[in-house]
KEFITI-577086 format. One record per residue (C-alpha): residue number from 1; residue in one letter; z, y, x. Coordinates in steps of 0.02 Angstrom, whole numbers, padded with zeros to 5 digits, always signed. Layout:
<recs>
k->NUM&r->A&pz->Z&py->Y&px->X;
...
</recs>
This chain:
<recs>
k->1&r->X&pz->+00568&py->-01352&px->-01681;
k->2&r->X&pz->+00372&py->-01306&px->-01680;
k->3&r->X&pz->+00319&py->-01369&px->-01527;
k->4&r->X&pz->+00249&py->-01201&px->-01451;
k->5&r->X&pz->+00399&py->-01118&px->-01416;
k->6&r->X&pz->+00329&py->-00953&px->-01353;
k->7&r->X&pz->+00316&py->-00873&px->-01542;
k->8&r->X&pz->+00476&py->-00924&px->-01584;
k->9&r->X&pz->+00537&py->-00845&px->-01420;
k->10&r->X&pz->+00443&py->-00681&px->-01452;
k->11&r->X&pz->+00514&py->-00666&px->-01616;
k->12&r->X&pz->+00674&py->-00701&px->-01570;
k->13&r->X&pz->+00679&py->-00576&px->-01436;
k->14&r->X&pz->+00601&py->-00471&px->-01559;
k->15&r->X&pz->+00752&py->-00497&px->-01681;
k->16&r->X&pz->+00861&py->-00461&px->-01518;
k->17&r->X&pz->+00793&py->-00309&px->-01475;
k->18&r->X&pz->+00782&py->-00234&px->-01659;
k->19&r->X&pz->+00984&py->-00279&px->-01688;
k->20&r->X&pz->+01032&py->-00203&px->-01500;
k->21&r->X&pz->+00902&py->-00039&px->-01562;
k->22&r->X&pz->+01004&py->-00024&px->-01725;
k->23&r->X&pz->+01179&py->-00056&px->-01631;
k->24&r->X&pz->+01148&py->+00082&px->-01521;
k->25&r->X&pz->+01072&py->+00192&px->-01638;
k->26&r->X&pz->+01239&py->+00188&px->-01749;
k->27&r->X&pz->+01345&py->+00198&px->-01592;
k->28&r->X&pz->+01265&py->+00378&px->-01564;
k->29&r->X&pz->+01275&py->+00438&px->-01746;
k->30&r->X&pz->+01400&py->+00342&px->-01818;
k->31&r->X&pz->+01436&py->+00371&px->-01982;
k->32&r->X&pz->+01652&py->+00361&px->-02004;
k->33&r->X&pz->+01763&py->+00430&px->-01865;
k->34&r->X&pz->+01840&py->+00236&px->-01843;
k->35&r->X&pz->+01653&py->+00162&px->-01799;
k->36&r->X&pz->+01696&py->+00040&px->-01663;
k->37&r->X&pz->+01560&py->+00132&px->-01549;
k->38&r->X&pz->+01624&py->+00043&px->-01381;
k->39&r->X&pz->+01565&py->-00140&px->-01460;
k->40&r->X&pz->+01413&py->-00048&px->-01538;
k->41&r->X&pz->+01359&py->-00008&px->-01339;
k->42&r->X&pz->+01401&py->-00186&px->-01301;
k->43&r->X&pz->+01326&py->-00250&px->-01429;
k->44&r->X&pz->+01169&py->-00165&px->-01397;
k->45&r->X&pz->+01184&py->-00180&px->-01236;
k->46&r->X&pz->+01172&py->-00375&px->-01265;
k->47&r->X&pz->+01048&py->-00376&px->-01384;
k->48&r->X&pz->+00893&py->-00270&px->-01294;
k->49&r->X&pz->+00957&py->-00374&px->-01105;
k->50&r->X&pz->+00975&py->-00536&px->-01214;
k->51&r->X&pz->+00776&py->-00509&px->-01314;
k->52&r->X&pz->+00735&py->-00470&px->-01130;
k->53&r->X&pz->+00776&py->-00631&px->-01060;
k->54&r->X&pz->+00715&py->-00718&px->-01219;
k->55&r->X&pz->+00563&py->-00632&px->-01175;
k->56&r->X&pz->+00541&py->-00688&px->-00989;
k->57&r->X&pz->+00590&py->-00843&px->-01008;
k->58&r->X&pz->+00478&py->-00883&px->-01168;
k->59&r->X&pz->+00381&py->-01029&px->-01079;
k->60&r->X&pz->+00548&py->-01103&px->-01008;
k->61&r->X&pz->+00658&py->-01107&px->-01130;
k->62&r->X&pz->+00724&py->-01264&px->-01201;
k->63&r->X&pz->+00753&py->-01306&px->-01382;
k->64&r->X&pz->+00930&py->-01307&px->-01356;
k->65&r->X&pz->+00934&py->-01151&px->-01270;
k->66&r->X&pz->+00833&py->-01061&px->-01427;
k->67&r->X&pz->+00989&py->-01156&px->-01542;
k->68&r->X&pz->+01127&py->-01090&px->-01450;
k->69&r->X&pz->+01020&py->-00901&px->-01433;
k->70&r->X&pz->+01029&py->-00909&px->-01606;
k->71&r->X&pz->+01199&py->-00960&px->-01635;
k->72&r->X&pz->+01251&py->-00820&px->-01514;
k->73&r->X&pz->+01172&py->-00701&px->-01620;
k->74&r->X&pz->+01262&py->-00756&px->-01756;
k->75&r->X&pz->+01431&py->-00745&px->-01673;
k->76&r->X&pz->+01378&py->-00559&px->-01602;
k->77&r->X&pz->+01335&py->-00507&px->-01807;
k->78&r->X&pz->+01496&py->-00605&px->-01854;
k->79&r->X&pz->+01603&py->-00487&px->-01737;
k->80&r->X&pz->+01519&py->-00344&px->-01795;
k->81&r->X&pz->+01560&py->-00380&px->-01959;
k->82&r->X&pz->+01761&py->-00408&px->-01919;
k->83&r->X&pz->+01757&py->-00227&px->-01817;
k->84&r->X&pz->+01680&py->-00114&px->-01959;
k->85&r->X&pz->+01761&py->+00027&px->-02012;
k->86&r->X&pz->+01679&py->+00027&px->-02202;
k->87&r->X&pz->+01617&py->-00084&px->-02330;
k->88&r->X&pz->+01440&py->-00026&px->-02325;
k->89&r->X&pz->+01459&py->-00057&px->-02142;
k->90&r->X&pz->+01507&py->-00234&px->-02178;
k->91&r->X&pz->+01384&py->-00251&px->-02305;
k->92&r->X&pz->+01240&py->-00178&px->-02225;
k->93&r->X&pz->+01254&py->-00308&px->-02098;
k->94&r->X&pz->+01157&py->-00430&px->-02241;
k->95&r->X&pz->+00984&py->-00389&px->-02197;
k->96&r->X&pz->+01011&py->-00447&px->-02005;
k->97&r->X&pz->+01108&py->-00603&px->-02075;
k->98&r->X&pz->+00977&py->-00662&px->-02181;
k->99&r->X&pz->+00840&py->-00634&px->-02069;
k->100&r->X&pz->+00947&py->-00741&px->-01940;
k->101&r->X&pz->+00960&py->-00872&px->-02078;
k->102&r->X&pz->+00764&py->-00859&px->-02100;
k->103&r->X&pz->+00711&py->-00878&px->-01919;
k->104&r->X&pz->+00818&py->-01036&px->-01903;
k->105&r->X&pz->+00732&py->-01097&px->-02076;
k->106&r->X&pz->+00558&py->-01062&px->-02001;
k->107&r->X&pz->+00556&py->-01123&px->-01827;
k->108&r->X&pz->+00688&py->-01245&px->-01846;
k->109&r->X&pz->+00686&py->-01415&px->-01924;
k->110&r->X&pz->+00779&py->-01429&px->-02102;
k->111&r->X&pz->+00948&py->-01505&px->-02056;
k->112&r->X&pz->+00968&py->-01399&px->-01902;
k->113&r->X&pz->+00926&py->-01249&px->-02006;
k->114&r->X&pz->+01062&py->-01305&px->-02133;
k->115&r->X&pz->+01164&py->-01314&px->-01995;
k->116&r->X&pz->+01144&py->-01148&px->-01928;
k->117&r->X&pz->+01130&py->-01075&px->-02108;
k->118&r->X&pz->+01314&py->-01142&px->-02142;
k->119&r->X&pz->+01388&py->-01060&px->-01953;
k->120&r->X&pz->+01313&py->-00911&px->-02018;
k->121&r->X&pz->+01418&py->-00897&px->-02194;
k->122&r->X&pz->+01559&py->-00979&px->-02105;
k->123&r->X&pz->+01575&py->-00852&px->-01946;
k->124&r->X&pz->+01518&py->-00680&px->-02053;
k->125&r->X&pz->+01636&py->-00698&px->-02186;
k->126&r->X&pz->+01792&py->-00737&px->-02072;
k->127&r->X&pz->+01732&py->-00598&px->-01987;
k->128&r->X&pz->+01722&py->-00497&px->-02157;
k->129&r->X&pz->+01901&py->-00538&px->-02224;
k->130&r->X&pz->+01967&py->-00513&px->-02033;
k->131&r->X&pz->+01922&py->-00324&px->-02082;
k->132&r->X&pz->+02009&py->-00176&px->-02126;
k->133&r->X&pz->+01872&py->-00136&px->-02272;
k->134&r->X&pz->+01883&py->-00234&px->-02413;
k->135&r->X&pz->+01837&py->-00247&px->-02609;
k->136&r->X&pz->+01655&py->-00294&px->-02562;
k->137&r->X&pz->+01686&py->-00482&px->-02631;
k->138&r->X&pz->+01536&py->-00458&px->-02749;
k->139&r->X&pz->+01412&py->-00375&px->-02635;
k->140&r->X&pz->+01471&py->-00523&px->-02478;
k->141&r->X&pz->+01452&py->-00659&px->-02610;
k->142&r->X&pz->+01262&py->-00637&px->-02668;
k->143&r->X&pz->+01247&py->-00596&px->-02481;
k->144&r->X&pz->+01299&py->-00774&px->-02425;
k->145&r->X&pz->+01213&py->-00843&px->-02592;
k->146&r->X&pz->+01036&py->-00762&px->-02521;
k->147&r->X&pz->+01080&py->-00843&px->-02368;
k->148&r->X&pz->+01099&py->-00980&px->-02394;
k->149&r->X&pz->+00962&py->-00996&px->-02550;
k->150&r->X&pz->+00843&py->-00917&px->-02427;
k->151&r->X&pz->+00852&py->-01043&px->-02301;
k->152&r->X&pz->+00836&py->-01191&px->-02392;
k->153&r->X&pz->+00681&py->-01134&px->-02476;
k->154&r->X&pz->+00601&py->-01060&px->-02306;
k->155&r->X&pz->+00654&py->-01218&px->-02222;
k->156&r->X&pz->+00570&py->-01336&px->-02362;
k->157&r->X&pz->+00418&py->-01228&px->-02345;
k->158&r->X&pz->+00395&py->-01237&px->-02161;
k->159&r->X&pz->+00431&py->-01421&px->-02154;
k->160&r->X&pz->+00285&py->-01439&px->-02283;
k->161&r->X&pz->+00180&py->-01307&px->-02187;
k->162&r->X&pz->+00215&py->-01410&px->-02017;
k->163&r->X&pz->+00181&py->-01595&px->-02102;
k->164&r->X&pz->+00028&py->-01541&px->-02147;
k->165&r->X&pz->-00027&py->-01446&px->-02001;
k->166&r->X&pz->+00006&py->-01592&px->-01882;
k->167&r->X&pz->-00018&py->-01766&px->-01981;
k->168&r->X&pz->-00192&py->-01814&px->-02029;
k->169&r->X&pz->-00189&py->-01815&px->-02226;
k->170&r->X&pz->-00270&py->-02018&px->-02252;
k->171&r->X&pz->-00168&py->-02107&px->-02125;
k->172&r->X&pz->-00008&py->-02006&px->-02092;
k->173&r->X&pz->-00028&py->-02034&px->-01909;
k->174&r->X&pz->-00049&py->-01867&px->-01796;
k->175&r->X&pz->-00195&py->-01787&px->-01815;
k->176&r->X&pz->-00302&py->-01744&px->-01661;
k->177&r->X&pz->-00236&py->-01559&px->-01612;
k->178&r->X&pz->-00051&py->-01628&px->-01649;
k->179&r->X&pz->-00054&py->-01781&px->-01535;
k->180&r->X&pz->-00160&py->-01673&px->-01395;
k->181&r->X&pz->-00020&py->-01535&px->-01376;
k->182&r->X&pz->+00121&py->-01675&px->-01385;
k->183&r->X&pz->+00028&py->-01815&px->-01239;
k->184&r->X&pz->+00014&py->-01645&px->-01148;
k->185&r->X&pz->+00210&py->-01622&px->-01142;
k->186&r->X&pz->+00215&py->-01807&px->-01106;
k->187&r->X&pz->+00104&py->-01799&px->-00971;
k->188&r->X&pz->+00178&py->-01661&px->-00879;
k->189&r->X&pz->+00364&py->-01744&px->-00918;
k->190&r->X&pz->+00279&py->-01892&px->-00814;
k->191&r->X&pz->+00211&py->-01783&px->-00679;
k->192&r->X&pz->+00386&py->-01702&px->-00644;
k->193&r->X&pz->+00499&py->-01871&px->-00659;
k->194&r->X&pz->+00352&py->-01994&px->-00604;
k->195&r->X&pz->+00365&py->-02113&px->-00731;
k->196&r->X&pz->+00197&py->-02226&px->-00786;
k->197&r->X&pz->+00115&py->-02162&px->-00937;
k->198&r->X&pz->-00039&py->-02236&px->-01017;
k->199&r->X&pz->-00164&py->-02191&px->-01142;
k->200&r->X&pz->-00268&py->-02316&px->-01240;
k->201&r->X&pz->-00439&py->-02264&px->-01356;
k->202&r->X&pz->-00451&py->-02372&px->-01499;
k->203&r->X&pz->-00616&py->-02388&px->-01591;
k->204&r->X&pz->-00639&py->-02480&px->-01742;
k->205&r->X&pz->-00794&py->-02626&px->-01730;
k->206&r->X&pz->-00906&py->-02612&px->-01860;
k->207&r->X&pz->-00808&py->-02503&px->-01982;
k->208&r->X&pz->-00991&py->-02418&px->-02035;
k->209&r->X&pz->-01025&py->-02588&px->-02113;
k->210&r->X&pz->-00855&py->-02578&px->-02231;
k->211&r->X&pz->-00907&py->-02404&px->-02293;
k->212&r->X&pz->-01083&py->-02463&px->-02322;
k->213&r->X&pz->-01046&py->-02632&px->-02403;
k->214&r->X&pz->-00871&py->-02599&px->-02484;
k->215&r->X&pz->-00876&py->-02412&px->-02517;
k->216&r->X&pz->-00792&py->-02265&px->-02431;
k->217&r->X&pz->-00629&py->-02303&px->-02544;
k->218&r->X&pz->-00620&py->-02459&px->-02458;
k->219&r->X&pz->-00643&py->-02395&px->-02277;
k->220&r->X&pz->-00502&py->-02264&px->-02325;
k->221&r->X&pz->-00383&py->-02407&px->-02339;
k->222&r->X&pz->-00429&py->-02518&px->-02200;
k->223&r->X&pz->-00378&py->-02346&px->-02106;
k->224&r->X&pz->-00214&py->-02314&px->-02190;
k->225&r->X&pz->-00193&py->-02539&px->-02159;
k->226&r->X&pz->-00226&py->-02522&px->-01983;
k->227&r->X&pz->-00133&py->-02343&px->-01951;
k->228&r->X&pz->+00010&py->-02431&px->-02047;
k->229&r->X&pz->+00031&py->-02599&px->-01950;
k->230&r->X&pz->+00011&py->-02518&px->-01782;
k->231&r->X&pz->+00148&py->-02376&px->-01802;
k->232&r->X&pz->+00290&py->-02543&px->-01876;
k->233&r->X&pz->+00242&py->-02623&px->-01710;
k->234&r->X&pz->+00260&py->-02456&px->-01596;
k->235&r->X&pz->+00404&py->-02376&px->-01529;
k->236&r->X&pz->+00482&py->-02224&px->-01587;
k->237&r->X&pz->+00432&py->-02118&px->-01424;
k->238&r->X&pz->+00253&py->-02198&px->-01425;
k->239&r->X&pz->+00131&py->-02068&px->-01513;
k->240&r->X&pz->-00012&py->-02121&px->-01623;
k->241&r->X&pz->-00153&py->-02020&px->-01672;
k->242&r->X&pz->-00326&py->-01998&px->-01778;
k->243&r->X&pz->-00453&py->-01940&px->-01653;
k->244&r->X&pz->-00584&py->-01922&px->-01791;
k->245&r->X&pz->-00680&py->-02066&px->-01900;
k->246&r->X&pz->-00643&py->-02220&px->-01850;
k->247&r->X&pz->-00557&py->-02189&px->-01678;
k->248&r->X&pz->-00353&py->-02178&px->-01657;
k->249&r->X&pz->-00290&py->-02142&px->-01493;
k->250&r->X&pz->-00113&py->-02183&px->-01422;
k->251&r->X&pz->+00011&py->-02107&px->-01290;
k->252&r->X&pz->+00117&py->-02243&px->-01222;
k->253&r->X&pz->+00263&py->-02154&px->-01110;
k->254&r->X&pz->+00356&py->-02246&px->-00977;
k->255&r->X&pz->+00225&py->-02388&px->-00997;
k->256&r->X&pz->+00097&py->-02445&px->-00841;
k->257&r->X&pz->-00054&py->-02532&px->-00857;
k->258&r->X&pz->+00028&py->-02689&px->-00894;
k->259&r->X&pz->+00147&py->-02616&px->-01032;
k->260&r->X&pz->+00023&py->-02547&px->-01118;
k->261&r->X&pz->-00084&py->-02702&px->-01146;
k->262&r->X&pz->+00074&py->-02814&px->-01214;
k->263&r->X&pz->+00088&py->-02670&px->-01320;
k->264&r->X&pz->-00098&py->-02674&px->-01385;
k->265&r->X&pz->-00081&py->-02855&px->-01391;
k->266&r->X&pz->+00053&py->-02828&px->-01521;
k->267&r->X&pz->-00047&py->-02720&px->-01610;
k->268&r->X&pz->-00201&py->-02829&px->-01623;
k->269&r->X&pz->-00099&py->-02953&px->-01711;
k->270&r->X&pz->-00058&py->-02830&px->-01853;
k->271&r->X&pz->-00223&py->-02856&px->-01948;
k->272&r->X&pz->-00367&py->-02962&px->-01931;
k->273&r->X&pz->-00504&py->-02813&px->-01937;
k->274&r->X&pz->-00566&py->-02811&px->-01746;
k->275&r->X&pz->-00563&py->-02649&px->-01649;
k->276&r->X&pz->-00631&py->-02625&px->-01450;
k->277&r->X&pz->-00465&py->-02527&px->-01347;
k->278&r->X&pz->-00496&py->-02430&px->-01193;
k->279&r->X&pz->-00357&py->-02402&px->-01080;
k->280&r->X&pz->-00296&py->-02268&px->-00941;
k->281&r->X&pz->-00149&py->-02234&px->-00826;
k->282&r->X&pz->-00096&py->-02070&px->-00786;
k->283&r->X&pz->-00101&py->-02018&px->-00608;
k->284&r->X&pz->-00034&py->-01894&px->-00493;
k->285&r->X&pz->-00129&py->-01711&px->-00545;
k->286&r->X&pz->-00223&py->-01791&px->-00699;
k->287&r->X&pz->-00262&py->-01687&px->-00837;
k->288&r->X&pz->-00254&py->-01745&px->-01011;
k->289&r->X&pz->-00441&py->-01714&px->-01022;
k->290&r->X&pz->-00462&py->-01835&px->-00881;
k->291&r->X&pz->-00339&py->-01985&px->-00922;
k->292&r->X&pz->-00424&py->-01993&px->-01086;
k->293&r->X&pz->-00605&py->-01977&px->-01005;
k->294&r->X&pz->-00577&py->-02146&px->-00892;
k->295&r->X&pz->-00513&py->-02217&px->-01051;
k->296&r->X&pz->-00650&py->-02189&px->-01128;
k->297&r->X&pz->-00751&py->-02236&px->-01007;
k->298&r->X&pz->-00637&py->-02401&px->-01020;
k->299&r->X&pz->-00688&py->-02411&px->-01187;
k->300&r->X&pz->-00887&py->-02390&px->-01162;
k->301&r->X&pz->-00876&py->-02533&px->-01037;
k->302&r->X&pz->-00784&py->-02651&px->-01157;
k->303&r->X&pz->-00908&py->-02600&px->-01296;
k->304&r->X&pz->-01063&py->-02619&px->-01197;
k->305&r->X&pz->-00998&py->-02800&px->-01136;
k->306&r->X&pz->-00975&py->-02843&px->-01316;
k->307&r->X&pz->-01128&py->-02811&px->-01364;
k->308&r->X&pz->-01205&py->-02919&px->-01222;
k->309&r->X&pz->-01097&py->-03081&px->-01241;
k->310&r->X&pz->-01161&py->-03050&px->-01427;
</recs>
């Protein structure tokens, strides 16, 4: 899922509020005497309460409480389809579907949205053939089709739209607003639980010199070398990231001081191009802006110390 969660959460309350709106609306001018008005009520009852709570709870909620929101909603269209009275009723029901099917394609990540795309058909048509109404085969099928068409393409888009939104295009590592918003979470996961978490700032030495001597071509791939070796050697919950030029900086959870420099000694051994590293652990009300300040300062100190023993 996109990692600010408040726009999917306003949408989907959005999406909520719209369905309970239209439930209610029908319940009060239904159009055939058997309209199940009683689950129409319900129905929208749940719907403007349930984009309410979406709503209020937008900076809370979980991942896994948007995925089962949204599977809820699909169970809630999926009984509305079983309790119509007509075919257009059943069919008219395709517009919310899809848009269900998009929203999961959009915010979600592609196998999840499959997933949710495939509950969807699943649910709506038992709920479809359940009902009195039929010979609307046709109309249900390029329904389910659209579906399930839409979703894949929406969800192929987004994951493109997302890779290159977050990843820096030369190196394939996070780029620097990516790997901010992410150490944030990580830092205030490790002010809640009070794990260690460490930062390090790693500047390339003399990496003007390649460009200048070798070409910028050639300083592009001692990048994409470097940015390659170091994320084989790191851990799948480490995060790695282009600060700009020739710095990368690295979030190292449930690592201390310690930790983190067997971890940069691993790295160093990756390639034989020599970088300065400076390093910072998080402490009790740190911001990100100042864990990475004292590592930079960290950094400054090993530079300037470098430059005198030379």
């Amino acid at each position: 899922m996109l990692v600010d969660r408040r726009t999917p959460a306003l949408l989907l309350a959005v999406l909520y509020a719209i369905c309970g709106a239209l439930c209610v609306a029908t319940a009060i001018w239904p159009l055939h005497p058997d309209t199940p008005t009683a689950l129409l009520w319900s129905l929208g009852l749940v719907g403007g309460g349930g984009g309410a709570a979406i709503w209020l709870l937008r900076r809370r909620l979980s991942g896994r409480a948007m995925h089962v929101a949204v599977a809820l909603a699909s169970v809630l269209v999926s009984l509305l389809a079983w309790q119509s009275a007509t075919r257009v009723g059943i069919v008219g029901l395709g517009p919310a579907l899809i848009a269900i099917g998009l929203y999961a394609a959009h915010f979600f990540d592609l196998t999840a949205a499959r997933l949710h795309a495939a509950l969807l058909v699943v649910l709506s048509t038992a709920g479809a053939i359940a009902a009195v109404p039929d010979e609307f085969a046709v109309a249900w099928t390029a329904i389910m089709v659209s579906i399930i068409a839409f979703t894949e393409v929406q969800g192929r888009l987004a994951r493109t739209l997302r890779t290159a939104a977050t990843t820096d295009p030369l190196t394939g590592v996070a780029n620097r607003r990516a790997w901010e918003a992410e150490a944030a979470r990580y830092l205030a996961h490790a002010a809640r639980t009070g794990e260690p978490l460490s930062f390090a700032l790693l500047d390339l030495d003399d990496f003007k010199e390649v460009n200048d001597r070798e070409g910028h071509g050639a300083g592009d791939a001692l990048l994409q070398e470097l940015a390659a070796g170091w994320s084989a050697r790191l851990r799948q919950t480490d995060l790695l990231g282009r600060y700009g030029g020739d710095e990368f900086v690295l979030c190292l959870p449930a690592t201390d001081g310690e930790g983190a420099r067997q971890v940069l000694q691993q790295l160093d051994a990756t390639h034989p191009f020599a970088w300065t590293v400076g390093t910072a652990t998080a402490q009790r009300g740190d911001t990100l802006s100042a864990v990475l300040g004292r590592a930079d300062a960290d950094l400054y100190l090993h530079k300037r110390s470098r430059r005198t023993a030379g």
